[in-house]
N, C-alpha and C positions, 0 to 999 in steps of 0.2 A: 504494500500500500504506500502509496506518495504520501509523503507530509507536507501539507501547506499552512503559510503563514499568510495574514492578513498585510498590507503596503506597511502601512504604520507601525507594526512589530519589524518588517523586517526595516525600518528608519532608524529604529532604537538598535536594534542588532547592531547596523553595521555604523551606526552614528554619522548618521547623512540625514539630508532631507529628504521631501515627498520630488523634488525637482531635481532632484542627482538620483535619486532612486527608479524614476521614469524613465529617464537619460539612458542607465541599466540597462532600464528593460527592453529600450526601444534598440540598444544595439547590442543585443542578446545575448549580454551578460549574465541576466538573469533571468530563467523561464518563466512563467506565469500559466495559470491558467483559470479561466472564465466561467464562473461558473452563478448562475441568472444576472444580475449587476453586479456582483465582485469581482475583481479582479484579485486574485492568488498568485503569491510567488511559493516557487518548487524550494524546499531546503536544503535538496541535495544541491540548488544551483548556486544555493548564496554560501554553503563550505567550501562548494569548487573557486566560486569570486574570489574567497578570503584564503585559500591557500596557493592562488597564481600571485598574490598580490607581495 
């Protein structure tokens, strides 16, 4: 099973904002996924972000 985190946990996570944290997603650093009006980020993509880093 995928573990997903809400935008705003992953803000506090990685200590960014909601506008560095879009930036992310939009150039696919960080998966997401859509599920009715949320938007979910994947956790396995935000330990891959923080371990290239």
């Amino acid at each position: 099973m995928t573990k997903l985190i809400s935008i705003n946990d992953t803000c506090r996570i990685l200590g960014v904002g909601k506008t560095t944290t879009y930036k992310l997603i939009n150039q696919g650093k960080l998966a997401t996924v859509h599920i009715g009006r949320r938007n979910l980020v994947v956790v396995a993509s935000i330990r891959k972000l923080v371990e290239a880093a």
